[in-house]
MARDRENKOL-11790 format. One line per 5 residues: their letters; for each residue x, y, z of C-alpha. Coordinates in steps of 0.001 Angstrom, whole numbers, plus 524288, in hexadecimal, padded with zeros to 5 digits. Layout:
<recs>
A> X,Y,Z; ...
</recs>
This chain:
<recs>
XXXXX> 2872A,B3E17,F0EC8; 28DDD,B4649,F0583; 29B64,B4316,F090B; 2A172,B3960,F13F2; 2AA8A,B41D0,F1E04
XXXXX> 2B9EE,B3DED,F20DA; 2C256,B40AA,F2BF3; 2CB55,B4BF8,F26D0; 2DA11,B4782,F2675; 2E517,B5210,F2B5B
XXXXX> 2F210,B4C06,F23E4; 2FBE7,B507D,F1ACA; 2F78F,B59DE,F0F30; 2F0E4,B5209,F0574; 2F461,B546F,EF513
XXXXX> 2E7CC,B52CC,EEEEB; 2ECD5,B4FFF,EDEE9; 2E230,B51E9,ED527; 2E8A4,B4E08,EC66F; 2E12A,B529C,EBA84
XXXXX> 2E313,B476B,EAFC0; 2E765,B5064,EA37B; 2E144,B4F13,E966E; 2EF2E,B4AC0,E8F1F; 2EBE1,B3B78,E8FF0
XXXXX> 2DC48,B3C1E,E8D0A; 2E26D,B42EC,E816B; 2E877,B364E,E7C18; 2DAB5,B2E1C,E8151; 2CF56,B2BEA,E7689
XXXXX> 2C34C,B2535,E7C07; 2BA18,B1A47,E7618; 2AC90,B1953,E77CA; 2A5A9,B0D0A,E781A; 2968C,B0A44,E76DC
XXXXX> 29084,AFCD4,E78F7; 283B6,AFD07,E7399; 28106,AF0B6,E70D1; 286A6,AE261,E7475; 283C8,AD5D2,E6D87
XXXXX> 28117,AC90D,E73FA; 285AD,ABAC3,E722F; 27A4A,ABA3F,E67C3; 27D1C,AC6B2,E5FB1; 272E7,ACD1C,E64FE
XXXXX> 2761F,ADCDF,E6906; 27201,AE2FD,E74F1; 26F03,AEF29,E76FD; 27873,AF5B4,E826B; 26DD3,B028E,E8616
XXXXX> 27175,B0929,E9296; 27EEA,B001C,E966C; 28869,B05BA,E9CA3; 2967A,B013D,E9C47; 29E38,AFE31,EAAA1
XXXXX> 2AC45,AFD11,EA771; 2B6D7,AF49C,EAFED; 2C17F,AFC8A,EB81F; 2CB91,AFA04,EAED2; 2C504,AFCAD,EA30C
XXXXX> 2C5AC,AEF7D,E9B6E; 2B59B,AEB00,E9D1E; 2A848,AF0A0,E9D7B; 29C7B,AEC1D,E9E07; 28E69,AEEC3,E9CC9
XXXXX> 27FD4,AEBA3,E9D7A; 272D3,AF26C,E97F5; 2669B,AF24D,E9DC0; 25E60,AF68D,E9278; 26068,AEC12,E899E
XXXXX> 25AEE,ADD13,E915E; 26092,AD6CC,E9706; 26B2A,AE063,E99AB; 27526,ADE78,E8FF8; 283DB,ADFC6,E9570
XXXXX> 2911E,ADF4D,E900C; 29ED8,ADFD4,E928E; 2AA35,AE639,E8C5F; 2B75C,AE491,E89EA; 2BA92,AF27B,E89D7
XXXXX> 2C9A5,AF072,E83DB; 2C491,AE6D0,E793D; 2B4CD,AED5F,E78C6; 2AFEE,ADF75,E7702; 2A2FD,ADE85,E7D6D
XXXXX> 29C67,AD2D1,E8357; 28E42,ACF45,E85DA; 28C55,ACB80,E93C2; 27DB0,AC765,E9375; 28174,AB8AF,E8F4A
XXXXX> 285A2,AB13C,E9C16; 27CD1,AA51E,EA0C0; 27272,AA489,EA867; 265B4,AA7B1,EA6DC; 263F1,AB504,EAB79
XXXXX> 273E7,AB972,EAAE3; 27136,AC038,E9D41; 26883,ACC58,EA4DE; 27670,AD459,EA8A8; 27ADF,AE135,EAF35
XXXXX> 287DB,AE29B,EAE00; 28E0C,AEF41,EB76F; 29D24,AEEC1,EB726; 2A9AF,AE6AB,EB395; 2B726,AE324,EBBBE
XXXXX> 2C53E,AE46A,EB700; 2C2BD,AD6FB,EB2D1; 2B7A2,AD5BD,EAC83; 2AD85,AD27E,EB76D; 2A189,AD77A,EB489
XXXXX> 29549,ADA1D,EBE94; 287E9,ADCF2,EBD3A; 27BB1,AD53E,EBECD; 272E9,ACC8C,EB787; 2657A,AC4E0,EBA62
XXXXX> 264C2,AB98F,EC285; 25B99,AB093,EC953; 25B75,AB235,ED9B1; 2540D,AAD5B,EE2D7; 24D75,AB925,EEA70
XXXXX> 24BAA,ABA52,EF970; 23EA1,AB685,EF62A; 241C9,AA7DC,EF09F; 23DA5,AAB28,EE29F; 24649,AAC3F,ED5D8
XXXXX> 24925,AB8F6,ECFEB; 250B8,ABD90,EC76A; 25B3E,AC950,ECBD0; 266E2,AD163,EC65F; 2708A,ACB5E,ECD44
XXXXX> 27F2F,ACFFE,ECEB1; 28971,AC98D,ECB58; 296A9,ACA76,EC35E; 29AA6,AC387,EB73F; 2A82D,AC2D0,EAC56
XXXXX> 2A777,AC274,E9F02; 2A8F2,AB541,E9E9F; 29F32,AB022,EA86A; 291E5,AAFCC,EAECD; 28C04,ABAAA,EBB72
XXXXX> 29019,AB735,EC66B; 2873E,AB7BD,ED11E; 28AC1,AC222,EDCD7; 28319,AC01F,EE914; 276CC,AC8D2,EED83
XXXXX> 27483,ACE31,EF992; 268E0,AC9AF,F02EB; 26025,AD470,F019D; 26298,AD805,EF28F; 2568B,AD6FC,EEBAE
XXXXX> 255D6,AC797,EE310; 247DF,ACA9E,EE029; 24340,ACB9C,ED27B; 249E3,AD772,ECAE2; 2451C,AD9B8,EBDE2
XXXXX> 250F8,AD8C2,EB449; 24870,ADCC8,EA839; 24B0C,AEB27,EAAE8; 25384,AF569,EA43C; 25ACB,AF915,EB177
XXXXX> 25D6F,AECF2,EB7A4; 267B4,AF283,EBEE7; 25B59,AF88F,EC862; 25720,AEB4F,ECB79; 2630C,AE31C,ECF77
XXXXX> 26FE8,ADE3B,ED705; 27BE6,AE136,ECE90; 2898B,AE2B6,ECDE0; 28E21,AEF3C,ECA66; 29C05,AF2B3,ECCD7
XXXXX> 2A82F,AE867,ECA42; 2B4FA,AEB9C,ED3B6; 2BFEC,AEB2D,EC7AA; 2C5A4,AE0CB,ECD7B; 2B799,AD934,ECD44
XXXXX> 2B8A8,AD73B,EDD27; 2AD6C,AE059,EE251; 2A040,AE1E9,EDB72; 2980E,AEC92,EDDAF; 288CD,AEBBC,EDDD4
XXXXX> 27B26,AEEF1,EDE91; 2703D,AE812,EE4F0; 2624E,AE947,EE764; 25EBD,AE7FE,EF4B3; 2509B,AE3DC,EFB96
XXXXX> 25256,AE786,F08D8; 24D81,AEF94,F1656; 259A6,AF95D,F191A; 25865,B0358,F2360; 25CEC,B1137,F2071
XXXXX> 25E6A,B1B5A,F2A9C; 256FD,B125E,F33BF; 24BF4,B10D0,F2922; 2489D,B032A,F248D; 245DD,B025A,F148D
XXXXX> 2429E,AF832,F0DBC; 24608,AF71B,EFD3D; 24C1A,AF368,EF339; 25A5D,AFBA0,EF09A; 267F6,AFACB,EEA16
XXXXX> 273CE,AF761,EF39F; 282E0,AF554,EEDF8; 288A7,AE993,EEF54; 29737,AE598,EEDF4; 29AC7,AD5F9,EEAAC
XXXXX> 2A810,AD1FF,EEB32; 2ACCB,AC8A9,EE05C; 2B73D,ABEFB,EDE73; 2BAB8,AC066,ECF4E; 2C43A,AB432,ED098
XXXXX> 2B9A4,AAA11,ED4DC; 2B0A6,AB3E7,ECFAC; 2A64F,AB219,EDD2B; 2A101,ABD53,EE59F; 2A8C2,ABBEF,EF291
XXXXX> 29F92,AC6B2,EF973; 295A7,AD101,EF9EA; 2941F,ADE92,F0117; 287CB,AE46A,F01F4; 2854B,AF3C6,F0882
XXXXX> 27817,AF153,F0F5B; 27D53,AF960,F1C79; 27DE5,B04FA,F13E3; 26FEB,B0F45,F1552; 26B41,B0D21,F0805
XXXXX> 25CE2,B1702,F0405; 255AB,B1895,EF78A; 25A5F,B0CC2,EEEEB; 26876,B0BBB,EF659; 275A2,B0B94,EEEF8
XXXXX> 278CA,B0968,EE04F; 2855D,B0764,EDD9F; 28CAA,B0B1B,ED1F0; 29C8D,B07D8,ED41B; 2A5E5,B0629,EDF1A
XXXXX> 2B3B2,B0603,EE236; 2BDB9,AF9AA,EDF62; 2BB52,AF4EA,EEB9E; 2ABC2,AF4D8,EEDB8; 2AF35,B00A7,EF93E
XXXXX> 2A9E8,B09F9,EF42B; 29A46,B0AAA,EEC95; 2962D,B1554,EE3FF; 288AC,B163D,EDFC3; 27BB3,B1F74,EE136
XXXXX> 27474,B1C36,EEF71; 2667C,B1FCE,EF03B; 25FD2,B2AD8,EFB97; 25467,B255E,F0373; 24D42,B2E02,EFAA3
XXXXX> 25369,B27F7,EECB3; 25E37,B3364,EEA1C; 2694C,B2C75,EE2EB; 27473,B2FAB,EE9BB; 283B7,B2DEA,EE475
XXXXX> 28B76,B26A2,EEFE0; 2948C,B1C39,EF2F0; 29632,B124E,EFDBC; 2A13A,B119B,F05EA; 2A62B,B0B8C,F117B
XXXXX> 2980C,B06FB,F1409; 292A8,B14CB,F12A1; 28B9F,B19BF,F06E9; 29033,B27DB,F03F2; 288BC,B3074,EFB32
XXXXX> 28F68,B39F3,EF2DB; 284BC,B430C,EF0DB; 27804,B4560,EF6D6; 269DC,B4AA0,EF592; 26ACE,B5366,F00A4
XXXXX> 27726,B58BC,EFBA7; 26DD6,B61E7,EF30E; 26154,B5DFA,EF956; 25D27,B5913,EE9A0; 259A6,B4B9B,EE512
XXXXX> 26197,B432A,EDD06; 261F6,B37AD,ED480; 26C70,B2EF0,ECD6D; 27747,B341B,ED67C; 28168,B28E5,ED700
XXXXX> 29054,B26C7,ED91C; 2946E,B1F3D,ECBF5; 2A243,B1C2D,ECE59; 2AC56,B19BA,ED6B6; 2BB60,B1A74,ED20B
XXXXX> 2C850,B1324,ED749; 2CAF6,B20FF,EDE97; 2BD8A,B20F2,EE5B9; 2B7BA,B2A86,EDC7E; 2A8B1,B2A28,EDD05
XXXXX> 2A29D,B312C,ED0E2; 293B8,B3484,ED2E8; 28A66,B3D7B,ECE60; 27E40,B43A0,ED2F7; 271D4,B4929,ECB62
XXXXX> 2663E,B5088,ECE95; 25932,B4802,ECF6E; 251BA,B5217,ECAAE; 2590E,B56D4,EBDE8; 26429,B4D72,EBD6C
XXXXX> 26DD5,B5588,EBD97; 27B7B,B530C,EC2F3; 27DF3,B59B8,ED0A2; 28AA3,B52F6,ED4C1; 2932A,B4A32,ECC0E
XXXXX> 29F1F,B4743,ED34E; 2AA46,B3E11,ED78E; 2ABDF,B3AE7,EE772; 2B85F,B32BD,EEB67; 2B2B8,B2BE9,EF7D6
XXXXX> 2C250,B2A34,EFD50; 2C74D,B375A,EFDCD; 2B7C4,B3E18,EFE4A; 2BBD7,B47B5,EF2E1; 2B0AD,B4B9F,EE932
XXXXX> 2AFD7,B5044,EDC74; 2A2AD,B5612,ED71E; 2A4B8,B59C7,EC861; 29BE1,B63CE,EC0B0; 28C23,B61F0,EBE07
XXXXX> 291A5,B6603,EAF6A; 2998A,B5A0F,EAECB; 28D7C,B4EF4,EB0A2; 28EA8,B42F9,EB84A; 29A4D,B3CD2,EBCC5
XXXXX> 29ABD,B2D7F,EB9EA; 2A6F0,B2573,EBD12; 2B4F5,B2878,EBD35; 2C323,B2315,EC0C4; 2CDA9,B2BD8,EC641
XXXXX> 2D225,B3898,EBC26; 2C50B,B34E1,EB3F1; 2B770,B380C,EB69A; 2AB25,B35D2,EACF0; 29D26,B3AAE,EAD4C
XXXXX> 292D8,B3F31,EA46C; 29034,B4BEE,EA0E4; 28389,B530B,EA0CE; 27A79,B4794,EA378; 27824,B38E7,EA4ED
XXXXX> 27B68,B383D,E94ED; 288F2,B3E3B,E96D0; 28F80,B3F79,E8E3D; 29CB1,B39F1,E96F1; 2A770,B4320,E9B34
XXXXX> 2B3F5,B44E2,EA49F; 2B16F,B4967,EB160; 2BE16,B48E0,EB704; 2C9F2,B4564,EAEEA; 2CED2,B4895,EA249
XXXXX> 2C4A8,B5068,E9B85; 2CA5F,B4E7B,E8CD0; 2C55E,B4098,E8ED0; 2BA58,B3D27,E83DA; 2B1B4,B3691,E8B2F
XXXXX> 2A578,B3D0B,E87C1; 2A2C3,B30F7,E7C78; 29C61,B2A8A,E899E; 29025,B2C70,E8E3A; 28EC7,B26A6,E99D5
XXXXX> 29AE5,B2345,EA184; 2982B,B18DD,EACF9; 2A54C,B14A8,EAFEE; 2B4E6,B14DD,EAD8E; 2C05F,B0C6C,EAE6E
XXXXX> 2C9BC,B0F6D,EB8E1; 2D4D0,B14E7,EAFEE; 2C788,B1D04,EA805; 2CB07,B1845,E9D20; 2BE25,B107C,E988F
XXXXX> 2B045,B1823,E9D44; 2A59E,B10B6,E9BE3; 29678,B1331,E9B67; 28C91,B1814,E9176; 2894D,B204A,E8497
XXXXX> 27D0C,B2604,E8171; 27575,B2235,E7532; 26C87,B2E67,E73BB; 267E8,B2AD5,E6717; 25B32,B241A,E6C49
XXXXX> 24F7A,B2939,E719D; 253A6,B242C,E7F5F; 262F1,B2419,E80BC; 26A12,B17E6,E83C4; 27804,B16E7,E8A6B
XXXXX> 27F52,B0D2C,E849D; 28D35,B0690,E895F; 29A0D,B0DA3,E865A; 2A866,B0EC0,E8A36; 2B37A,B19B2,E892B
XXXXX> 2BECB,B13D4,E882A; 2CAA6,B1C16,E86BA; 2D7DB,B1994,E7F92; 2DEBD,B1C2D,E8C26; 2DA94,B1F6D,E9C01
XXXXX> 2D6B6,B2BAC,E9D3D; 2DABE,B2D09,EABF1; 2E6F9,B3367,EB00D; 2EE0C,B2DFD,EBA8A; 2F159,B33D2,EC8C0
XXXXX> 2E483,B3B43,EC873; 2E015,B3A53,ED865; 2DB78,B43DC,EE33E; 2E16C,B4194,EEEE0; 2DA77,B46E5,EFBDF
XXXXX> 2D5D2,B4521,F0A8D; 2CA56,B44E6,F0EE6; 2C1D9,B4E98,F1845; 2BBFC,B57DC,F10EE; 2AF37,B5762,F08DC
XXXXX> 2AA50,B5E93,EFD7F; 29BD8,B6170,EF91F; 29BEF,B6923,EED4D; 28CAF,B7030,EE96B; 28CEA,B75A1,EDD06
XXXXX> 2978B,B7F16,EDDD8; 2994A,B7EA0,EEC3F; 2A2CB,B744F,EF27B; 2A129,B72D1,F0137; 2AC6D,B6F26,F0622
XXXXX> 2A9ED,B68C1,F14D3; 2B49B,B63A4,F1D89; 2BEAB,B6740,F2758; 2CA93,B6F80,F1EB2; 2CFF4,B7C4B,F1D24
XXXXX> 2CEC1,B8220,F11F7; 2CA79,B7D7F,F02D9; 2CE99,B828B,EF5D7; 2C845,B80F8,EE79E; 2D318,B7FA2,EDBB0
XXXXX> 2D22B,B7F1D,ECDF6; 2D7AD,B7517,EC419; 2E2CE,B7EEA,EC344; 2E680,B7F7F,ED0ED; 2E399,B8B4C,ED455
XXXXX> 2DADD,B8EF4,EE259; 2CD23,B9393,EDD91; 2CA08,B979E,EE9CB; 2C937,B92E0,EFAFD; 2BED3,B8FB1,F0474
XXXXX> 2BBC4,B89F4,F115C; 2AD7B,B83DB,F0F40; 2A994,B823B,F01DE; 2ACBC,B857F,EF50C; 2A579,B8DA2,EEB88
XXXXX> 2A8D9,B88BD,EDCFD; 29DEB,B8FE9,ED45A; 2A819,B9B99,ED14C; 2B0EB,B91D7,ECAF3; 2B2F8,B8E43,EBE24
XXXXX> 2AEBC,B7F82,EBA5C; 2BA23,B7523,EBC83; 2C0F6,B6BEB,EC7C4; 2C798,B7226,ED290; 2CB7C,B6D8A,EDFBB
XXXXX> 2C867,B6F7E,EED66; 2D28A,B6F79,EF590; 2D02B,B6EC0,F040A; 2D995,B6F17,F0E06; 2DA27,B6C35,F1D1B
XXXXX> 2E8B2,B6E2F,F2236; 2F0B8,B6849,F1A18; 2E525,B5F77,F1496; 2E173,B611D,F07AA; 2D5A3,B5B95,EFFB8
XXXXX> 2D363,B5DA2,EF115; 2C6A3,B5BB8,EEB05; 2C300,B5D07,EDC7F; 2B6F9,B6290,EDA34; 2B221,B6721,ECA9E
X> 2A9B4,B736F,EC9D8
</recs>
């Protein structure tokens, strides 16, 4: 489905406030940028850091990191305020040095995964990425699997071990809900059809950082998983909401979350009636902000890239001249522009911001003050992304910056065209200046307008909704 349907609400008139952050503080702000190319172990010896990508912790103090080009998967962490940088790949036991490391708490717990020998359904030994979480001062600790994830053999001598395995991959900031992915051998009926395979399912663990156990597990297997199920990439505080990339019963890679034990997809194949591939919903902020982003299977090209708050239903889509949205806290959005090797920019925000030192932004603190993610080295025959942080003097985000709205009505913007569907009265378009470009009562027609935001106002009584939408 394209968008989920709320019962309209007749109350008092609504004030929808949209605050653009100025550019006097960013003004003041100078920016860092950080590259981790190499680490060196307990023995001196330097490892090369090809293809990591830094995750950094809510409040901006940690972040951490693991690289699957260089085995056994060399990982670090970072004290961001000090830079000092440890090696992680030197805890005990006999297979604990083969690491993935995915994302860091308020507090310094880390989780990830790292090779270990189960016992499969089948009796025998093998050895298995298993997840678990682990401090800087400690060994993994082991978080339970569930019945049908797959404890056969997984090769771990592989450069994308993060195909073949069970792993943490989100950390709540307070280090109480872990978000995860496992691999799943199983017979699931869809749409009445029995299939049998192997797929990805999400999987939430809830942890106990004072006696530092797992105290439960929730797994989604009611959910109508096709293609190669659910990968998910972040969630909210809580574990309530998912965000990830779902797969089609015929492998399109779809951008959707999960949600009171539904999984919603933001966009579509037969939306267009294309194919797609490497759709996915990247990040979710403290506001309910998904940011996503949608290309073309056949050219790659970027047909949506856009932010979807799945409280109040209000959508964003933002220019195909911009590139792809990546993550993004409230009054600050980042993406790439162009192509998958950026460089990074502001989507939303203050656009005097340099932020363009970045390649590859995966993530951001909650006050956007530290991004963290990737550069490009372009100065070998095949280009590498390395590790690297912007880290600004000061936060970039401007306070009191919030859309307030009902819900109701739903908005499907193609190309120029926005379809506005819904029962309401009238709707209006505005510029950034205020002023009324123009009225309808079905859709509006934006390809006589010059590029920039405006809003759509749409009214029912004395109802009003706002939505932001960039042309």
């Amino acid at each position: 489905m394209f968008m989920k349907k709320f019962t309209y609400l007749f109350c008092v008139s609504v004030v929808a406030a949209i605050a653009c952050p100025t550019n006097l503080k960013a003004q003041e702000i100078t920016s860092e940028v950080r590259e981790y190319r190499t680490v060196m172990d307990t023995e001196d010896y330097e490892w090369d850091i090809a293809n990591g990508i830094l995750r950094v912790s809510d409040n901006g103090k940690y972040a951490v990191c693991s690289a699957p080009n260089n085995y056994p998967y060399p990982a670090m962490f970072v004290d961001i305020e000090s830079n000092e940088v440890t090696f992680l790949n030197t805890i005990t036991g006999e297979y604990q040095d083969k690491l993935i490391v995915e994302d860091v708490a308020n507090d310094g717990l880390m989780g990830g995964s790292y090779i270990a020998r189960l016992t499969s359904s089948t009796g025998s030994d093998s050895l298995v990425w298993h997840p678990g979480v682990r401090y800087l001062d400690g060994d993994w600790i082991d978080l339970p699997l569930p019945e049908k994830a797959l404890t056969e053999y997984l090769s771990y001598d592989t450069s994308l071990p993060d195909e073949y395995t069970h792993f943490v991959k989100r950390v709540s900031p307070d280090g109480k809900v872990l978000l995860g992915q496992v691999w799943y051998q199983d017979t699931v009926e869809v749409d009445g059809v029995q299939k049998y395979g192997t797929y990805y399912e999400p999987m939430l663990w809830y942890f106990d950082p004072d006696t530092k156990t797992c105290t439960g597990m929730k797994e989604f297997r009611e959910l109508p998983y096709t293609g190669q199920g659910f990968i998910p990439y972040d969630m909210t505080d809580d574990g309530s909401v998912i965000v990830g990339m779902s797969e089609t019963a015929i492998g399109d890679q779809c951008p959707a979350y999960i949600k009171d034990g539904e999984i919603v997809f933001l966009e579509t194949p037969s939306d267009d009636g294309v194919f797609w591939a490497g759709g996915m919903a990247s990040c979710i902020d403290n506001d309910g902000n998904i940011y996503y982003k949608y290309p073309d299977d056949s050219t790659n090209s970027l047909v949506h890239s856009g932010k979807y708050n799945v409280y109040t239903g209000e959508r964003t889509y933002y220019p195909d001249s911009i590139g792809h949205v990546m993550c993004g806290t409230p009054g600050l959005v980042i993406g790439m522009t162009e192509s998958m090797y950026g460089p990074c920019a502001v989507f939303e925000g203050d656009t005097s911001l340099s932020v363009s030192g970045l390649t590859y932004p995966e993530n951001i603190s909650d006050d956007g003050k530290v991004i963290a993610g990737a550069n490009l080295d372009v100065s070998s025959y095949s280009p590498y992304d390395y590790p690297a942080l912007l880290v600004f003097s000061d936060s970039p985000v401007q306070s009191g910056i919030r859309t307030i709205r009902l819900d109701g009505i739903a908005l499907n913007k193609r190309g120029n065209i926005i379809t506005i569907s819904g029962d309401y009265d009238k709707a209006e378009i505005i510029n950034a200046a205020g002023q009324v470009c123009g009225y309808t009562d079905s859709y509006v027609d934006m390809s006589g307008l010059a590029n920039g935001i405006y809003m759509i106002k749409v009214c029912k009584g004395n109802q009003t909704n706002v939505y932001k939408i960039m042309k």
